[in-house]
Legacy VTK file of the C-alpha trace (Angstrom):
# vtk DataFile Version 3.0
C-alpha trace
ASCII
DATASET POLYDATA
POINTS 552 float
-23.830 93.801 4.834
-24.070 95.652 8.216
-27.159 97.444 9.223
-25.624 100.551 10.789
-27.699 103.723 12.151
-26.916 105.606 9.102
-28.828 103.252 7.150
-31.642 103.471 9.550
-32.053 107.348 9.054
-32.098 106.789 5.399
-35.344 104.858 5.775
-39.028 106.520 4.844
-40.174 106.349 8.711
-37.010 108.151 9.961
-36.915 110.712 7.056
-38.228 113.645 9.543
-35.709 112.282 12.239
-33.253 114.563 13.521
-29.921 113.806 15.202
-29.878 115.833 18.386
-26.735 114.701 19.367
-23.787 111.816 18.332
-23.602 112.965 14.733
-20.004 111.140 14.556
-21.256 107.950 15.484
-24.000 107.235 13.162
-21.873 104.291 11.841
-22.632 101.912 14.973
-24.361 98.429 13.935
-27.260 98.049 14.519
-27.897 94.035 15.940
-31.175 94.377 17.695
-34.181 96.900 18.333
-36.162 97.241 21.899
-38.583 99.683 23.501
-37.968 100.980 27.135
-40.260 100.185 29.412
-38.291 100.967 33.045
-34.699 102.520 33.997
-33.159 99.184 34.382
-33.583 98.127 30.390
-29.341 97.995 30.540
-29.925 94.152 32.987
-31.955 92.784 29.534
-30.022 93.874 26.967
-27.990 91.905 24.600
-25.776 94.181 22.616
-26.060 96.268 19.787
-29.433 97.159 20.135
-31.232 100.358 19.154
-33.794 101.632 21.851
-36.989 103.340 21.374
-37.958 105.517 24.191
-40.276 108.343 25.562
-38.465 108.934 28.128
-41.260 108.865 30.787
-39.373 106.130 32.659
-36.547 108.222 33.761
-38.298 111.335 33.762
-37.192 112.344 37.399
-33.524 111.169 36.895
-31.082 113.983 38.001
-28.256 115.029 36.057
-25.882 112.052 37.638
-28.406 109.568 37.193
-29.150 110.440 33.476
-25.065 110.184 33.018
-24.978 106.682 34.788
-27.796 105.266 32.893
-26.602 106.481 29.262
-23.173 104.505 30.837
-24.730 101.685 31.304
-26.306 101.496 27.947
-22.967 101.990 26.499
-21.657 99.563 27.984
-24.090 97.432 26.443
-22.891 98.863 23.006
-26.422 100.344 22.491
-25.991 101.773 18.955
-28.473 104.032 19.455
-30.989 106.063 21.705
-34.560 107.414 19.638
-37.029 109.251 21.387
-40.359 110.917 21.167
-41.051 113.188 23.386
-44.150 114.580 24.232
-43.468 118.448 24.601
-40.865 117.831 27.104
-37.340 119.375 26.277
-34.888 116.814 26.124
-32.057 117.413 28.443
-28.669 119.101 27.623
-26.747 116.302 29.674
-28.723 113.630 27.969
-27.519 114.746 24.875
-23.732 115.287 26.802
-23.922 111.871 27.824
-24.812 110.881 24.588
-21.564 112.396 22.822
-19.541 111.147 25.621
-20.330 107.480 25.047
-20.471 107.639 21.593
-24.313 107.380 21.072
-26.671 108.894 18.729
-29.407 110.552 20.536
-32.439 110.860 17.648
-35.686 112.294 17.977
-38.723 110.905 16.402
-41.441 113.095 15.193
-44.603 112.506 17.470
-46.879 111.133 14.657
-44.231 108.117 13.843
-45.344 105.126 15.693
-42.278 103.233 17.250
-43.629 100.186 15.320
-43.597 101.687 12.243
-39.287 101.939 13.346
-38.950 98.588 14.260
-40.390 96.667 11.778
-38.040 97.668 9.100
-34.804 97.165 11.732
-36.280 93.569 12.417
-36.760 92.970 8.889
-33.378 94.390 7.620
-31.264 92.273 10.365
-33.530 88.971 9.575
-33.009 89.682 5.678
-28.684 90.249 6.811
-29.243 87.069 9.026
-30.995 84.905 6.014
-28.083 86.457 3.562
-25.019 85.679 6.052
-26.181 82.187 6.434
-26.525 81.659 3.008
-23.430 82.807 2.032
-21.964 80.765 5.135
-23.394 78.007 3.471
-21.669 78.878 -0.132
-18.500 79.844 1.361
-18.293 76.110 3.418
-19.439 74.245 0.819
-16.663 75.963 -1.040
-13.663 74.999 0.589
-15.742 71.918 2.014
-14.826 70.937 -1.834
-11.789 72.297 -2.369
-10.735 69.675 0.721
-12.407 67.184 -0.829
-10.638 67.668 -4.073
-7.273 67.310 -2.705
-6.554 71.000 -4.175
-3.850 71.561 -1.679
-2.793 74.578 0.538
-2.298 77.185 -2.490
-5.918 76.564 -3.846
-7.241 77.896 -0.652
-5.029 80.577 -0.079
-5.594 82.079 -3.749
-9.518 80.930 -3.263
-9.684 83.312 0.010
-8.083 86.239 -1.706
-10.376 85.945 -4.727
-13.279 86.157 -1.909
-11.841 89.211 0.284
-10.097 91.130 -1.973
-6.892 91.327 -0.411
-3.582 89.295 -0.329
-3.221 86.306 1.813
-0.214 84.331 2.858
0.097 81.063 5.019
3.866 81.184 7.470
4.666 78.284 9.410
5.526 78.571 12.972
8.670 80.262 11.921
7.296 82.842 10.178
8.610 81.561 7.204
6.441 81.809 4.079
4.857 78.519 2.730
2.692 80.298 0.279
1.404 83.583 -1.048
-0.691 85.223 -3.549
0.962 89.145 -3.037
5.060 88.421 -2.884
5.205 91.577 -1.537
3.014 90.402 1.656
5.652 87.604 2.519
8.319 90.566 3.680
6.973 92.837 6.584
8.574 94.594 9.285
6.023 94.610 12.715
5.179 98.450 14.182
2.316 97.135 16.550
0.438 94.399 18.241
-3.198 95.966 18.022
-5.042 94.847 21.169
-8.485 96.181 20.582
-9.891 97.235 17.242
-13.608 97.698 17.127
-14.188 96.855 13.577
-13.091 93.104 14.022
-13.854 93.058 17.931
-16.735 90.455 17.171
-14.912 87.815 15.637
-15.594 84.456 17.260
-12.381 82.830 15.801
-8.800 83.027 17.517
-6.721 86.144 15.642
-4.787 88.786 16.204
-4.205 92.147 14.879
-0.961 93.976 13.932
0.097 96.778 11.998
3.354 96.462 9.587
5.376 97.843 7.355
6.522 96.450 3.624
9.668 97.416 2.724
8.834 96.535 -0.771
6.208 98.918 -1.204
7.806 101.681 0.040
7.195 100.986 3.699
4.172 101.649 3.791
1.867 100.876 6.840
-1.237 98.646 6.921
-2.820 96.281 8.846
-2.676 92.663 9.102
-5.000 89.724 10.581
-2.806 87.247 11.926
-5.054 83.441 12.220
-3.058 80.978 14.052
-4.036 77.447 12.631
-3.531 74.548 15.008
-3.014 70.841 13.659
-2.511 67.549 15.273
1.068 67.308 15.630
1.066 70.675 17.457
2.484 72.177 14.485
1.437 75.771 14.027
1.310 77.805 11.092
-0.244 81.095 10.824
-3.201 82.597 8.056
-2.094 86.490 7.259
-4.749 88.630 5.600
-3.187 91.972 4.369
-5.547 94.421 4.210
-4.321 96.357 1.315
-7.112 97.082 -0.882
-9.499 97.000 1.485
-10.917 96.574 5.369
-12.723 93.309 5.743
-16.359 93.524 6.484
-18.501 90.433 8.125
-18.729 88.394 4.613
-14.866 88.481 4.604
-14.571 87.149 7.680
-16.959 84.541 7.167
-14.583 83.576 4.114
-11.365 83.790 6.650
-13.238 81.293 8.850
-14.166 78.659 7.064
-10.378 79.282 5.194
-8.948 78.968 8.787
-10.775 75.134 8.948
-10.252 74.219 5.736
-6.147 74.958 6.017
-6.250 72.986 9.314
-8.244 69.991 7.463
-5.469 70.281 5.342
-2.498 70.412 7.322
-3.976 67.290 9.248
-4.655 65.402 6.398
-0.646 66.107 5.230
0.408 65.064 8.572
-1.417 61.898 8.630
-0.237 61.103 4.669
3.396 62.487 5.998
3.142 59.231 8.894
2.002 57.017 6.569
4.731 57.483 4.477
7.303 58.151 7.402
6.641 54.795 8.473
7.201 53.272 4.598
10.271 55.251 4.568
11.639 54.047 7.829
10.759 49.932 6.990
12.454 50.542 3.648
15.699 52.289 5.215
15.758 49.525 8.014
15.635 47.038 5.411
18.757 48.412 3.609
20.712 49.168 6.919
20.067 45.689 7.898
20.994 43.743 4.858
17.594 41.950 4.293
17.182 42.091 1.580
14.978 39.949 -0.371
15.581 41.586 -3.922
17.000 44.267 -5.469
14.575 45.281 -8.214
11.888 44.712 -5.215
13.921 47.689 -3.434
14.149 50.113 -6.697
10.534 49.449 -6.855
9.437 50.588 -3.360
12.155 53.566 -3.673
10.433 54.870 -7.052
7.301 54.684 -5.184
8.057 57.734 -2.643
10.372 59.192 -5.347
13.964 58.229 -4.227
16.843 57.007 -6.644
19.152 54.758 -5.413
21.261 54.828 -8.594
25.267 55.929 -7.825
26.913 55.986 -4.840
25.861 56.872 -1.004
27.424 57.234 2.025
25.482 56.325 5.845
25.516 59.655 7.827
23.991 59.311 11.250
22.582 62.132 13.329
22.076 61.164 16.935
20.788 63.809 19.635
22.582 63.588 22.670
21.100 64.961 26.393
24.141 66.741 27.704
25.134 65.190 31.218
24.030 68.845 32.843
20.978 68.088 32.062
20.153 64.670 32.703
18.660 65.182 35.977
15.795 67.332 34.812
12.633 67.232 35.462
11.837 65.350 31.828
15.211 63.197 31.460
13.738 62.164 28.319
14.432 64.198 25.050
11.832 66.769 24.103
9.257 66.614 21.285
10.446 69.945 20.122
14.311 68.766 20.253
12.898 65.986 17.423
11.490 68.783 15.882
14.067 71.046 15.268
16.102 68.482 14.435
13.997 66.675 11.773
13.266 70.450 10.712
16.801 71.144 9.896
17.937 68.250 8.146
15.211 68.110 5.908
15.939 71.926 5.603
19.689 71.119 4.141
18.776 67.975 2.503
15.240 68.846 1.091
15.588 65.756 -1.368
17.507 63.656 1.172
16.771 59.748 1.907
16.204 60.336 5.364
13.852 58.094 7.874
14.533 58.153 12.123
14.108 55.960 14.981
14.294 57.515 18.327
16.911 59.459 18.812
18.639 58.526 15.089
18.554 59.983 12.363
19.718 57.844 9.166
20.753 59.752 5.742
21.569 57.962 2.881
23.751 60.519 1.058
24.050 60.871 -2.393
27.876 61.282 -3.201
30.002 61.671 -6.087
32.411 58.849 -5.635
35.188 58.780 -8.217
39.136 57.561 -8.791
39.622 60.963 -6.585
39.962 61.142 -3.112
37.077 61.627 -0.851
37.693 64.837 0.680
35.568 65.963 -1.868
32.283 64.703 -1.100
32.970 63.923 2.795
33.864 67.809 2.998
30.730 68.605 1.858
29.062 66.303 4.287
31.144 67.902 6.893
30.372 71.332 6.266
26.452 70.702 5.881
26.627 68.651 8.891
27.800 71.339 10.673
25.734 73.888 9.156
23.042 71.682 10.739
24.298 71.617 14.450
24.687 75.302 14.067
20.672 75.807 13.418
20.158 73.587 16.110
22.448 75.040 18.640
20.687 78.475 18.352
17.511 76.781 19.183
18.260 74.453 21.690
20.864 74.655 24.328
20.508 71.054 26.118
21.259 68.919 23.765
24.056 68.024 20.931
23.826 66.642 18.076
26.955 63.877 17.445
27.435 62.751 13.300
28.778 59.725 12.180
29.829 59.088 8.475
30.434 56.277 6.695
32.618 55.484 3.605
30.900 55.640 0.151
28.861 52.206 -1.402
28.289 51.865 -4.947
25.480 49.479 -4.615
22.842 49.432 -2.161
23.657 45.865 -0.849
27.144 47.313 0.450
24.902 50.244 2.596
24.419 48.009 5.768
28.717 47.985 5.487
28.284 52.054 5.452
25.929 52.137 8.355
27.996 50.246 10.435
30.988 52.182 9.764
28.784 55.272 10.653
27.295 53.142 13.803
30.990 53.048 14.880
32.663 56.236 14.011
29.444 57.749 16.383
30.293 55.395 19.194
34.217 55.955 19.129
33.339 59.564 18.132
31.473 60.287 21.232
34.103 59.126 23.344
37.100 60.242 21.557
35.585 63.768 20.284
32.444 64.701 22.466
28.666 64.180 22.754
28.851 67.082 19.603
31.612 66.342 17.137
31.589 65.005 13.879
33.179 62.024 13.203
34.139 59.694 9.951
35.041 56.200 10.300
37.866 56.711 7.842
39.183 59.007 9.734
40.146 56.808 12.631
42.820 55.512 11.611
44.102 52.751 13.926
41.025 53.371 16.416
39.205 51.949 13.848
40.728 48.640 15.886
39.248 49.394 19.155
35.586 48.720 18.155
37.027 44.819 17.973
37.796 45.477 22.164
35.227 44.607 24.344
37.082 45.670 26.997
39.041 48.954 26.816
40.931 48.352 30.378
42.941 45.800 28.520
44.181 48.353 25.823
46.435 49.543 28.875
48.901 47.094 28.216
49.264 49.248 24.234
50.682 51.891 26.109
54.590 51.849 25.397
56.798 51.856 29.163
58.441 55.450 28.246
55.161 57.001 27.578
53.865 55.434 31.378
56.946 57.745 32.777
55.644 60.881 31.574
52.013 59.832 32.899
53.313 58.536 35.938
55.420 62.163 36.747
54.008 63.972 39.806
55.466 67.238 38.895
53.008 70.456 38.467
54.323 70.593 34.886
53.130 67.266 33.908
50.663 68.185 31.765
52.617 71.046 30.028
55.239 68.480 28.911
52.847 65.791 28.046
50.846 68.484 25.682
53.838 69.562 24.554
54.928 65.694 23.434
50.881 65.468 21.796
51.556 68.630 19.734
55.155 67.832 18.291
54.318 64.307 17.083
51.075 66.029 15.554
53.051 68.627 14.040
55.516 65.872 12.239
58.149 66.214 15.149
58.429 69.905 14.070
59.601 72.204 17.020
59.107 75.536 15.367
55.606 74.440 14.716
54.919 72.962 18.044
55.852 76.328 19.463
53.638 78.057 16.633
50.250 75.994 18.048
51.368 76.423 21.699
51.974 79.733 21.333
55.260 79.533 23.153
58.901 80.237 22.620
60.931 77.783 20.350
63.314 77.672 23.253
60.670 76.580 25.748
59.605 73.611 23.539
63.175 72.631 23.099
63.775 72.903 26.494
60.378 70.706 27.195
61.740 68.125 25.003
64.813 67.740 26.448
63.090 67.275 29.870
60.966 64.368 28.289
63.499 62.468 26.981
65.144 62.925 30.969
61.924 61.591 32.334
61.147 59.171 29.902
64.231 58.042 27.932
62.164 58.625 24.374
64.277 58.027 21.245
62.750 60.807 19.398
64.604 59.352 15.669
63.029 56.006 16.804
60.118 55.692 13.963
58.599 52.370 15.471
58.790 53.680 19.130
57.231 57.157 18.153
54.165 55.089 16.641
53.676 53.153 19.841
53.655 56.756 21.539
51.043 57.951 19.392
48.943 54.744 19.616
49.511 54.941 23.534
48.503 58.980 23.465
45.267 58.065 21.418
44.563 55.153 23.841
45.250 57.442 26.933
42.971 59.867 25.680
40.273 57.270 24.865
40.728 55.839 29.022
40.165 59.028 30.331
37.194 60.601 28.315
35.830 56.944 29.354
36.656 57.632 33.179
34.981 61.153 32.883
31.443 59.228 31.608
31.601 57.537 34.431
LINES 1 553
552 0 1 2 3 4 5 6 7 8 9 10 11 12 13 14 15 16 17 18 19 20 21 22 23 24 25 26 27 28 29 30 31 32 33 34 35 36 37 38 39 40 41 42 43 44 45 46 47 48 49 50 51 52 53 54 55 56 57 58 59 60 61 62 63 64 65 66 67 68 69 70 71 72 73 74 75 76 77 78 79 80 81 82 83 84 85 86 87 88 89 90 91 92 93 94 95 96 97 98 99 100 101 102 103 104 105 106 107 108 109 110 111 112 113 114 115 116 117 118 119 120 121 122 123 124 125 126 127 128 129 130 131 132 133 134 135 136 137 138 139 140 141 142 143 144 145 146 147 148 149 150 151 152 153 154 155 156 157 158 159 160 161 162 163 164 165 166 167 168 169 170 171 172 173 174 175 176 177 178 179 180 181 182 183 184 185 186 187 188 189 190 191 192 193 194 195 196 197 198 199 200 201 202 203 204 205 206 207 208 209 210 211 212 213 214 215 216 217 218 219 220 221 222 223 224 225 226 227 228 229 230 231 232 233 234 235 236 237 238 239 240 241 242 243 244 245 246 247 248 249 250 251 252 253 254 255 256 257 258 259 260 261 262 263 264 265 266 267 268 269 270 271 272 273 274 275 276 277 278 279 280 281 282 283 284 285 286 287 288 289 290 291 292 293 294 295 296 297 298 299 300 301 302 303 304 305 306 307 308 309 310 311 312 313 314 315 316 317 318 319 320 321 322 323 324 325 326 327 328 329 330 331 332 333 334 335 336 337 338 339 340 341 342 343 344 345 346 347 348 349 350 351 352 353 354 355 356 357 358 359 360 361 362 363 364 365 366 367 368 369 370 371 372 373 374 375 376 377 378 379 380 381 382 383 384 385 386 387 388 389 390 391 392 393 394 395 396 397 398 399 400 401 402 403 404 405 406 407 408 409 410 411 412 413 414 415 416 417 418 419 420 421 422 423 424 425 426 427 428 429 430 431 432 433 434 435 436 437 438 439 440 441 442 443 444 445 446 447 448 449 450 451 452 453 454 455 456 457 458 459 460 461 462 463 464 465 466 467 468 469 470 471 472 473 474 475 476 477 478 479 480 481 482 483 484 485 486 487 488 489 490 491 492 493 494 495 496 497 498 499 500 501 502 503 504 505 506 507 508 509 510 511 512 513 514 515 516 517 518 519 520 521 522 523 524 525 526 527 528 529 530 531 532 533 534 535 536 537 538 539 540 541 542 543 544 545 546 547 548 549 550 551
């Protein structure tokens, strides 16, 4: 499709041409053709161009004004310099300036009019104009279809490599593969940004260059173009063109144009569907959470709609992102579009068929359990664990904020959910204050804090806290808090000393000894079972006070 200078020379009028000079470069392209009328031609030129000359106007030009002036035509990417001369020799540093800047010098024999060399250049690059906006126009229409068709992301990708002749692959912003048409192209190792590469220089289009290795062929090397694709939601993804079988000449890049536009059509027409039916999801999940609901079947009905089944049981699991305190004064107090992101990215990454819908800064998952006459360490283990799994992603990405869960207990039927949300709705806000602004917490897990969601005030829960255990956190002593962790860890561990001392990591002497000294301070009856409840509830409630006193 390019006109290059080797083509020219194959033409009748240039058959008695001869290539003084530049041989190696005979594969510029050729974009224009001009004669030379005066020694400034470099201040009108576009780019590209071949220039016919005599010579005459820089006939008196030393050797350091020749050099300059073939300079300045490089710089204009002149693809070539032809000349007929008229007995004249033409000079050796012409034809070293030539070589230098990577320009053909050609001489014309005297009896070839220059017309007679730029007709067929003007007609070859209006013919490659007339063919490249054709098949512009064949190539849009194309994928102009293929959009309107609805034939999805994969239809275009394979479409493009059937045009180009070499795999493609769409990545999101990750760099993880969405789709590819060469599995081998979706694993790569980089070598090296390329910065410049002359080939491809012209492209009007944002893209990059790299060159990469594929482990799965052997590592071999190649090069890649790399198209970021934009979209509404400031969601990037990125076009990758491996050019395997072959470079990719202008027509191919037309193709990987209008590809480029047609994947970002695309990828804003699934974002706008995706709000459309974010927003359905969210009314349908507030109208379960809520308990308004006007009928059952009507509910089924909307679920099977956007594909979820509300048949067995499910359990409320809320994910709330928390600012860290730290960071609250920043400059943007509020949380971050790309926080949301990450975290909407990695739940629906871990629960890819999840009942999931958000407001704010909550996340709400209906999750499917397996609720039988077993316990429920089964399924809330699992919820655990993926929960976590979740917070871990996160935490790599994102160091401001936490992410707190809440879990409720397991429904059978979906009018008992708005019981499960609640549940979760607590165990987040006694969570957060019992276990931090990152733990994960399930209401039935509790236990008697379960109660304290009934107390509007928690000052009042004071009065809970037995008189021996007010001893030990009245003491003034600098060992205060080793005998009060001491006391938390052997009710914990059953009243077991050897196993207090195990999870202290302290002598079993020392923890007898620090026993002995709270009974001293505080007259405990360790054997007392109804006085060594009160001292747990008044450690819990001690524990919720002061987490309470550090918020504020």
């Amino acid at each position: 499709m390019e006109f290059k200078v080797k083509d020219l020379l194959a033409m009748e009028p240039m058959k008695n041409a001869e290539v003084l000079g530049g041989q190696n470069y005979i594969h510029n392209v050729i974009e224009g053709v001009t004669i030379m009328e005066g020694p400034d031609i470099a201040k009108w030129l576009k780019g590209g161009e071949v220039i016919l000359t005599s010579l005459y106007s820089i006939r008196n030009f030393n050797d350091t004004e020749i050099k300059d002036f073939i300079s300045e035509l490089a710089e204009k990417r002149v693809s070539a310099l032809i000349i007929k001369n008229f007995g004249e020799a033409i000079s050796e540093r012409l034809l070293e300036a030539g070589k230098v800047y990577k320009m053909p010098i050609i001489k014309l024999p005297q009896e070839v009019p220059f017309v007679d060399v730029m007709y067929p250049i003007m007609g070859e690059l209006f013919n490659n104009q007339v063919t490249k906006l054709q098949y512009y126009k064949e190539i849009h229409d194309r994928f102009t279809a293929l959009s309107l068709a609805d034939k999805g992301l994969e239809k275009i990708i394979h479409t493009l490599e059937e045009l180009i002749g070499n795999p493609v692959a769409l990545f999101d912003r990750n760099f993880t593969c969405i789709v590819s048409t060469y599995p081998e192209l979706e694993n790569f190792e980089m070598v090296e940004k390329v910065h410049f590469y002359e080939q491809t220089s012209g492209i009007k289009f944002p893209h990059y260059r790299q060159i990469v290795k594929y482990p799965e062929m052997d590592n071999i090397k190649g090069h890649q173009i790399v198209v970021p694709i934009e979209t509404l939601n400031h969601n990037k993804m990125y076009l990758l063109i491996g050019e395997i079988n072959k470079s990719l000449g202008e027509l191919d890049l037309i193709a990987v144009e209008n590809a480029a536009t047609s994947l970002s059509l695309e990828l804003v027409k699934q974002f706008a569907v995706a709000e459309v039916e974010k927003k359905y999801k969210n009314d349908l999940i507030e109208e379960l959470i809520s308990g308004k609901i006007q009928s059952v079947d009507a509910v089924y009905e909307k679920a099977n709609v956007i594909g979820w089944d509300f048949t067995g049981a499910f359990a409320a699991v809320l994910f709330k992102i928390n600012r860290y305190p730290e960071n609250m004064l920043n400059q943007n107090s509020g949380l971050s579009d790309r926080s949301h992101f990450l975290v909407h990215e990695a739940i629906h990454h871990y629960l890819p068929n999840g009942i999931i819908s958000n407001k704010s800064n909550l996340f709400i998952v209906l999750w499917k359990v397996e609720k039988s006459s077993k316990s429920e360490s089964s399924w809330m283990n699992e919820i655990k664990k993926t929960s976590s799994a979740i917070q871990t992603v996160i935490n790599e990405q994102v160091k401001d904020i936490g992410v707190q869960v809440g879990i409720g207990s397991a429904v059978s039927d979906i009018t008992e959910i708005p019981k499960s949300y609640r549940e979760a709705h607590d165990a987040l806000d006694l969570g957060e204050t019992l276990n931090g602004l990152a733990s994960i917490t399930a209401f039935s897990e509790l236990g008697i804090f379960r109660l304290l969601r009934y107390v509007k005030d928690s000052t009042a829960l004071t009065q809970f806290i037995p008189h021996s255990l007010k001893e030990l956190l009245d003491y003034q002593q600098a060992n205060q808090a080793d005998l009060l962790e001491t006391l938390q860890t052997f009710l914990e561990c059953n009243q077991n000393a050897a196993q207090t001392a195990k999870h202290l990591f302290v002598h079993y002497k020392t923890v007898v000894y620090r026993l002995d000294r709270i009974k001293e301070i505080t007259g405990m009856n360790f054997d007392d079972a109804e006085e060594m409840l009160s001292v747990r509830v008044g450690l819990k409630i001690y524990e919720l006070l002061q987490r309470e006193n550090q918020e504020y």
